[in-house]
C-alpha positions in Angstrom: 1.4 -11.7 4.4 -1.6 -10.7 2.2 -3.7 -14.0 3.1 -6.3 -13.2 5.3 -5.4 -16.6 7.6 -1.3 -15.3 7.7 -3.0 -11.8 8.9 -5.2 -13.6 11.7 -2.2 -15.9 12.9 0.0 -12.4 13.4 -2.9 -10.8 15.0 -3.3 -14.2 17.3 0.2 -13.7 18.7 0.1 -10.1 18.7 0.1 -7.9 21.8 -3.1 -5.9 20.4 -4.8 -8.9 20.5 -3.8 -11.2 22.7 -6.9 -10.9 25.3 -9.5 -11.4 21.6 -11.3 -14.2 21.1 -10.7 -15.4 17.3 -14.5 -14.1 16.6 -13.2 -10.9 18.3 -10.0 -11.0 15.7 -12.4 -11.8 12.9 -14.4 -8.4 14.2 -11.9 -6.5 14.2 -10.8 -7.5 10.4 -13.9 -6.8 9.4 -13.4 -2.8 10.2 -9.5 -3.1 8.8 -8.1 -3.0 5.3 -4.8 -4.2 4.2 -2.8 -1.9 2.3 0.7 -2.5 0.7 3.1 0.5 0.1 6.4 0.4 -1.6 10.1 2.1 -0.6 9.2 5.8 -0.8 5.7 5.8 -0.8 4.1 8.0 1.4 1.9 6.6 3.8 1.0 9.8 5.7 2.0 13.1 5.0 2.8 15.8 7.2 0.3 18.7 7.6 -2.7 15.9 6.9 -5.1 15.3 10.0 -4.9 11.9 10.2 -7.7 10.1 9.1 -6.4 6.7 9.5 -3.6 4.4 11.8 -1.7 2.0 10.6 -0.5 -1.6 12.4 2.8 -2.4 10.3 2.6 -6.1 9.3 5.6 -6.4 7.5 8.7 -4.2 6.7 9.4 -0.4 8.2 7.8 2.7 8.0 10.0 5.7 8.7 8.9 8.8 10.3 10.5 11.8 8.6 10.4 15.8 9.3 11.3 17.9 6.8 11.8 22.0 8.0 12.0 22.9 3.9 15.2 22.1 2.9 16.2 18.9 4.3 14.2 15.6 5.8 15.3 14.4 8.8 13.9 10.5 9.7 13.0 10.7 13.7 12.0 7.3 14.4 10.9 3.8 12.9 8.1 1.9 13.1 8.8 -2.1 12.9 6.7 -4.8 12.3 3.9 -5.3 14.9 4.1 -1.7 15.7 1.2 1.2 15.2 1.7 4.4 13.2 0.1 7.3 12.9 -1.7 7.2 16.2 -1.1 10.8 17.3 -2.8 12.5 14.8 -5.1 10.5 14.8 -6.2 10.6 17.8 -5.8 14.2 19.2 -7.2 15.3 15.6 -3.5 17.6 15.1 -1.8 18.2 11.8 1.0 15.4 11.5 4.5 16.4 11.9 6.3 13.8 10.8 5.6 12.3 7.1 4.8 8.5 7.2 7.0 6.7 4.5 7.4 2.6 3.5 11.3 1.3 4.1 10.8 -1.6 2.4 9.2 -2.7 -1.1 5.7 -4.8 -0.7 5.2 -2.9 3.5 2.2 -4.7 4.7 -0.2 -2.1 6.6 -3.6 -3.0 8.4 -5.5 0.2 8.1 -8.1 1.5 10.5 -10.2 4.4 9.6 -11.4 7.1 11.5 -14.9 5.9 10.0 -14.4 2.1 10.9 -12.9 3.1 14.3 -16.1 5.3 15.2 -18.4 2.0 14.2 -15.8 -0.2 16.2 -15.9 1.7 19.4 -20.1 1.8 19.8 -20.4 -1.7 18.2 -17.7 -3.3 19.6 -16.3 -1.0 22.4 -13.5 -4.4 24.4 -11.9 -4.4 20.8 -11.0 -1.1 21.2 -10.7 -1.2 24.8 -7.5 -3.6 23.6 -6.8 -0.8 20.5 -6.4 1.8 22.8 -3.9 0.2 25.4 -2.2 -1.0 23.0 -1.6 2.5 21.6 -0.5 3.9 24.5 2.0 1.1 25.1 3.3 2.0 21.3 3.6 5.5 22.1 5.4 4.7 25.3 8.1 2.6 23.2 8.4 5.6 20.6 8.9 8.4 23.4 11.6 5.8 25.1 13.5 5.0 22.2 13.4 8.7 21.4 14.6 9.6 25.1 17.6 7.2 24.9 18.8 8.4 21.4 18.6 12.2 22.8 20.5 10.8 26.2 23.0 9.4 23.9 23.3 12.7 21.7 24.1 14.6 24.7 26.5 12.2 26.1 28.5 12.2 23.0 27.9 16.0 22.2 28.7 17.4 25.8 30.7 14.2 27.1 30.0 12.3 30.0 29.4 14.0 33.0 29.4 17.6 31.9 26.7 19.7 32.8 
């Protein structure tokens, strides 16, 4: 998806963007990169502040913990989907280490530099960024909230309190 026109035509039909003009879309390229990470890499580490987020174009990014001795993967991000949004925004050390699923992962990058330039010069872009984060974080907390409801059903058994 590297060709600037295959990345507009995603972003067209994407929920982020939906309410953008295609100058808007255009805009908000202008502040973005495209990165491409392969299986293992680290995106995002955990202890980092996170200077960047992420809108996963193609492939997975896995969110791992890691306590010393073992890693742990706590959730996926999929195609469409934002990551690294919580450090990034409230400024906290990540938890979780950000790493590529997939050979040739497609990433649109937003740095905190570009996002501070965004929001003064073009503050309904990220009017649209921000509800859409919130709506990605809702989807991560659910999925999270059903795998833990399923854990307990199957750990304790149905019913039991």
């Amino acid at each position: 998806m590297a060709e600037k026109e295959s990345v507009k035509a995603f972003l067209r039909d994407h929920e982020l963007c939906r309410a953008l003009t295609a100058n808007e879309i255009d805009t908000f390229l202008e502040f973005t990169q495209e990165v491409t990470v392969n299986k293992g890499e680290t995106i995002a580490d955990i202890g980092e502040v996170g200077d960047a987020l992420y809108i996963v174009l193609s492939g997975e990014v896995v969110l791992m913990a890691d306590d010393g001795n073992e890693e742990l993967e706590v959730g996926r991000m999929r195609q469409g989907e934002l990551a690294g949004e919580m450090s990034f925004f409230d400024r906290q050390p990540r938890t979780v280490r950000l790493r590529a699923v997939k050979d040739s992962t497609q990433l649109l990058k937003l740095t905190r530099e570009m996002y501070k330039r965004l929001r003064v010069e073009h503050p309904y872009i990220i009017v649209n960024l921000l509800e859409f984060a919130i709506v990605s974080l809702d989807h991560l907390v659910r999925r999270q909230s059903s795998d833990v409801a399923t854990f307990t059903k199957y750990l304790y058994g149905k019913g039991k309190k």
